[in-house]
The first five atom37 places (N, CA, C, CB, O) and aatype in JSON, in Angstrom:
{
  "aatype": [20, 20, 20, 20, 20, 20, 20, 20, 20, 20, 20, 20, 20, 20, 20, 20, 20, 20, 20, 20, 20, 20, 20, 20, 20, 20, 20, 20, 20, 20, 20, 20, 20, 20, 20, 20, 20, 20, 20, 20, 20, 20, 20, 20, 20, 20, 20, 20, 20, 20, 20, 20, 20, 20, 20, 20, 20],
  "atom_mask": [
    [1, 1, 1, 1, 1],
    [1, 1, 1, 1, 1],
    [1, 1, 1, 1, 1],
    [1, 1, 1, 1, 1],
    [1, 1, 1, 1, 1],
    [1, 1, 1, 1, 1],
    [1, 1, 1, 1, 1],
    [1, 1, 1, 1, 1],
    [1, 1, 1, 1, 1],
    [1, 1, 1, 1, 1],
    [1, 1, 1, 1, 1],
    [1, 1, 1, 1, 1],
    [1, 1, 1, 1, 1],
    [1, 1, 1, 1, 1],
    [1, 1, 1, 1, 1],
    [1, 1, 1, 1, 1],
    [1, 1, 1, 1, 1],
    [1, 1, 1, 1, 1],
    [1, 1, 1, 1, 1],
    [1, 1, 1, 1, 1],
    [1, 1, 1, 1, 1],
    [1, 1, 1, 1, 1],
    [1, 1, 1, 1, 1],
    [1, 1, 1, 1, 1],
    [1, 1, 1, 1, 1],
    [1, 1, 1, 1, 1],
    [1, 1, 1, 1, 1],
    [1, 1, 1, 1, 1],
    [1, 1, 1, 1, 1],
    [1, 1, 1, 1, 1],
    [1, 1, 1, 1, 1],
    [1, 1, 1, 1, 1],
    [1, 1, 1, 1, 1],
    [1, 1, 1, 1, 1],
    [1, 1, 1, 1, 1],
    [1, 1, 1, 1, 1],
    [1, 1, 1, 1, 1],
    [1, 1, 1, 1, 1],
    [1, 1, 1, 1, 1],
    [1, 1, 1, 1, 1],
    [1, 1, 1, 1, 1],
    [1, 1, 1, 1, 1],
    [1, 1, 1, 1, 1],
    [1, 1, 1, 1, 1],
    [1, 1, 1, 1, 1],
    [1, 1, 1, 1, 1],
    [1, 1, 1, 1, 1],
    [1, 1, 1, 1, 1],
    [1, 1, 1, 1, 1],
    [1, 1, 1, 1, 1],
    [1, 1, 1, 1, 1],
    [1, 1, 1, 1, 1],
    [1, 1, 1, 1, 1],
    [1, 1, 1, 1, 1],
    [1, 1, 1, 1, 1],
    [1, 1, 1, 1, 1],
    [1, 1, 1, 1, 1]
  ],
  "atom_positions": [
    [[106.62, 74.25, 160.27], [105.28, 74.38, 160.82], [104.69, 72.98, 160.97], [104.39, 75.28, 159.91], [104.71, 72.14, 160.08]],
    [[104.07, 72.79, 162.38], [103.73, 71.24, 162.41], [102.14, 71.36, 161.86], [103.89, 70.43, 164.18], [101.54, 72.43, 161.76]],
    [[101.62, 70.09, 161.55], [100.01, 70.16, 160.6], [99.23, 70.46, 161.94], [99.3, 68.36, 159.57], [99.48, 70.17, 163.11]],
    [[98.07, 71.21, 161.27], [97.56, 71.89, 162.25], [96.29, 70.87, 162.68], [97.21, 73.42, 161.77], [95.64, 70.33, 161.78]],
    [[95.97, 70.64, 164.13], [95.66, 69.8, 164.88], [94.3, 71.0, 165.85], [97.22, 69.08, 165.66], [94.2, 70.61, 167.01]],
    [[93.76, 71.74, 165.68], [92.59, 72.28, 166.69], [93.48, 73.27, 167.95], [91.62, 70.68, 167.54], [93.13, 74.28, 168.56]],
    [[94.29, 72.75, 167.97], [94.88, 73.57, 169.23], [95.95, 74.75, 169.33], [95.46, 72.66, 169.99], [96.34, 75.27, 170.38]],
    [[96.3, 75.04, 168.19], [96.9, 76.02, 168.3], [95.98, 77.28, 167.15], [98.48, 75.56, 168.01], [95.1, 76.86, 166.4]],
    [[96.22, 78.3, 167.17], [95.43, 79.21, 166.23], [95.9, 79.42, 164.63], [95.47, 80.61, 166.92], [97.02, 79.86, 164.42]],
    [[95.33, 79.21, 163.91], [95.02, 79.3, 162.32], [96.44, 80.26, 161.78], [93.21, 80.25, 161.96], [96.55, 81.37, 162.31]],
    [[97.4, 79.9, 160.85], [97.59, 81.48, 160.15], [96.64, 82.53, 159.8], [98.1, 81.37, 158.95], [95.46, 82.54, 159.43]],
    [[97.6, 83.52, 160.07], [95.76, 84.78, 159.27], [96.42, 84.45, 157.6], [95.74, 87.76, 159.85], [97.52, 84.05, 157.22]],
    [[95.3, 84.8, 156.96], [95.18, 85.15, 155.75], [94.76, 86.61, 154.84], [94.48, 84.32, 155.56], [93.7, 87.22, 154.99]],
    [[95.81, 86.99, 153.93], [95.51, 87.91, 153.41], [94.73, 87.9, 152.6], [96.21, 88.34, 153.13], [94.99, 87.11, 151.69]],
    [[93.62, 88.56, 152.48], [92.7, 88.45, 151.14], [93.08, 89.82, 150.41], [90.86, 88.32, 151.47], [93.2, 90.96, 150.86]],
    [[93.24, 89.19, 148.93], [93.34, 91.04, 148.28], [91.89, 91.4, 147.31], [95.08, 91.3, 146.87], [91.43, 92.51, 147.07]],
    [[91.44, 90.21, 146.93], [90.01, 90.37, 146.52], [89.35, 89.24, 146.86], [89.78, 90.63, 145.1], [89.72, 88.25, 147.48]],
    [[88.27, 89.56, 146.33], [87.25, 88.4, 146.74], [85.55, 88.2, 145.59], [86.77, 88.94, 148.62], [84.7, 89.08, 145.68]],
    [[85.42, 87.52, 145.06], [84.16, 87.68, 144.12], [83.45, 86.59, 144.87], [84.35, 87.41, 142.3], [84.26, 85.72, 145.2]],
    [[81.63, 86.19, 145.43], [80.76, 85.78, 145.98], [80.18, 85.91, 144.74], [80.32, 86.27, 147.16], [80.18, 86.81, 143.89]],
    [[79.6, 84.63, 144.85], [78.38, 84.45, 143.61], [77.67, 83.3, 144.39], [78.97, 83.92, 141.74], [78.4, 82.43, 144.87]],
    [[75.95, 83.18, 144.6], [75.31, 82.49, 145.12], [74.3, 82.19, 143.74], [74.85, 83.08, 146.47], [73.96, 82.94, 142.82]],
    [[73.93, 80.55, 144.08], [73.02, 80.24, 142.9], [72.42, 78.85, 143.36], [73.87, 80.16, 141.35], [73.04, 78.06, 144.07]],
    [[71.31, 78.66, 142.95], [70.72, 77.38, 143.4], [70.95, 77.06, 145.02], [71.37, 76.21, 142.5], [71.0, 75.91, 145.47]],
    [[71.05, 77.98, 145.63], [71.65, 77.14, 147.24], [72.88, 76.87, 147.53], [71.2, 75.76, 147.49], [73.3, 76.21, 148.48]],
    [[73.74, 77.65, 146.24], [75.25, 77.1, 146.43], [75.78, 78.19, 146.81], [76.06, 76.48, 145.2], [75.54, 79.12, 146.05]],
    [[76.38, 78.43, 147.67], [77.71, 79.92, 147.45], [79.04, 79.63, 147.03], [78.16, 80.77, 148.93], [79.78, 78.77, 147.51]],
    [[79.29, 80.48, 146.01], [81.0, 80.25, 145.57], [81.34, 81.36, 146.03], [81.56, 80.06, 143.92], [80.66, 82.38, 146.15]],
    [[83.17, 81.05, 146.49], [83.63, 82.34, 146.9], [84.92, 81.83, 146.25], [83.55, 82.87, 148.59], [85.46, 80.72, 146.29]],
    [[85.26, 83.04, 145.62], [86.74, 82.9, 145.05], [87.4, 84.06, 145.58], [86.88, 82.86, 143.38], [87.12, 85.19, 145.18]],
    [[88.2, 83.84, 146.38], [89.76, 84.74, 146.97], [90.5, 85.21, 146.32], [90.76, 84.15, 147.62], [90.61, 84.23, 145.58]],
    [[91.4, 86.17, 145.76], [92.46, 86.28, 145.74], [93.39, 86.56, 146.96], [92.47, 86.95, 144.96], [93.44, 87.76, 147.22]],
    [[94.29, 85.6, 147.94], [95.07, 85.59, 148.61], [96.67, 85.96, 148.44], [94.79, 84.66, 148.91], [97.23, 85.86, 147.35]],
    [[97.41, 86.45, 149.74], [98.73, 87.21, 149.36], [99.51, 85.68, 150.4], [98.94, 89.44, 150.1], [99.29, 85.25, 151.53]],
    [[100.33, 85.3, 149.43], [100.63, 83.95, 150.27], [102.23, 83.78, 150.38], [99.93, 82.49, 149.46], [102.83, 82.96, 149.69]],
    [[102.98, 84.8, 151.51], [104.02, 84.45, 151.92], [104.75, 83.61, 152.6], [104.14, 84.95, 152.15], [105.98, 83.61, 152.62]],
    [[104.0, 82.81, 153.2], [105.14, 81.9, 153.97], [103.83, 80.41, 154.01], [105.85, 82.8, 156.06], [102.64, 80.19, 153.78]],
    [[104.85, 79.86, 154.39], [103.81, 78.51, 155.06], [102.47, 78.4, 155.54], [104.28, 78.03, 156.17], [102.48, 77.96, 156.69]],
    [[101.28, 78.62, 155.1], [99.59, 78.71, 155.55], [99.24, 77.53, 156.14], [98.47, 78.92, 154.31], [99.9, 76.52, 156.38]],
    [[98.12, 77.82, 156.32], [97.4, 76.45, 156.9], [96.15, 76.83, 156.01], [97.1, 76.25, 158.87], [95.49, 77.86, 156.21]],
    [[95.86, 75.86, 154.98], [95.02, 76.06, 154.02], [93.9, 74.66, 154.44], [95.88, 76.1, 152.44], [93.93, 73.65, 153.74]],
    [[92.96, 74.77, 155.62], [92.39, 74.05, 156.44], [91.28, 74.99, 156.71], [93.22, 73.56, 157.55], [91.55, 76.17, 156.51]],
    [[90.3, 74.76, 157.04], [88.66, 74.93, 157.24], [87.98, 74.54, 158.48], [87.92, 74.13, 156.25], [88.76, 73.6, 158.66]],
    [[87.38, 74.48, 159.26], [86.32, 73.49, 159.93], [84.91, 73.74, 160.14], [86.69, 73.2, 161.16], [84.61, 74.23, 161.23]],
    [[84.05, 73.51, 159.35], [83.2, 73.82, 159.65], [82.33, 72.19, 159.25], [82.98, 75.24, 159.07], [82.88, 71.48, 158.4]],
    [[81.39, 71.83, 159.72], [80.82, 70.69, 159.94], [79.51, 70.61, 158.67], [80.36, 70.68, 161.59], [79.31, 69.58, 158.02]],
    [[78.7, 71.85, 158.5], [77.74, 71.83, 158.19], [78.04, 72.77, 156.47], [76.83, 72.32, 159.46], [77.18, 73.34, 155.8]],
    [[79.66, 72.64, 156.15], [79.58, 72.89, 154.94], [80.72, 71.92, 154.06], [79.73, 74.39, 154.85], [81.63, 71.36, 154.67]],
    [[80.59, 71.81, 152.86], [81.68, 71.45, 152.27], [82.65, 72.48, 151.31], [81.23, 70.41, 151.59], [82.35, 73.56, 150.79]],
    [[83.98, 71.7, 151.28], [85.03, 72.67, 150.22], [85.88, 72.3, 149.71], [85.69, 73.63, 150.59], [86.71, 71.43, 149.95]],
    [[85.68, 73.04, 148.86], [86.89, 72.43, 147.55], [87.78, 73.7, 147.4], [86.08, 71.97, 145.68], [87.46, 74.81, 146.96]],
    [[89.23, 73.17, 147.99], [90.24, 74.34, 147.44], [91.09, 74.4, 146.23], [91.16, 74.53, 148.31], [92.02, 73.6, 146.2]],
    [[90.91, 75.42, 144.98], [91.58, 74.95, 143.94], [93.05, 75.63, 144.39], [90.88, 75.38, 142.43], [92.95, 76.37, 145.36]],
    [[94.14, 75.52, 143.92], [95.43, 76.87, 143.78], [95.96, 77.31, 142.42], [96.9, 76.41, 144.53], [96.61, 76.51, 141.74]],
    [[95.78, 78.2, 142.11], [96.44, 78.38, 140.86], [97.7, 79.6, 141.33], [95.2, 78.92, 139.55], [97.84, 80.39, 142.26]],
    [[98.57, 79.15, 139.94], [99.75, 79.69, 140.02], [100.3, 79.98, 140.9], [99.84, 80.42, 139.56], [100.54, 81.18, 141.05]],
    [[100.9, 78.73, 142.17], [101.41, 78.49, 142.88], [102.45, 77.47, 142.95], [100.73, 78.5, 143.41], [103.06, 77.27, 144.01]]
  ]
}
């Protein structure tokens, strides 16, 4: 898989859960994702920031 560059379309992602917690102006979202093959674990959005942790991977 070549690094992903805007022009071609995203892997999809499986979500199997998901917990949202908002506080002070912040939103956290924690995923649980189903992660078979090669992702593109990439974002774009301008007007937010992110931090991706991975566990037990």
């Amino acid at each position: 898989m070549r690094l992903w560059d805007g022009e071609r379309a995203l892997t999809p992602r499986t979500v199997l859960h998901e917990k949202t917690l908002t506080t002070s102006g912040l939103a956290f979202r924690y995923p649980t994702e189903q992660v078979d093959a090669e992702t593109d674990w990439c974002c774009v959005d301008d007007t937010l920031h992110f931090i991706s942790v991975h566990r037990r991977a």
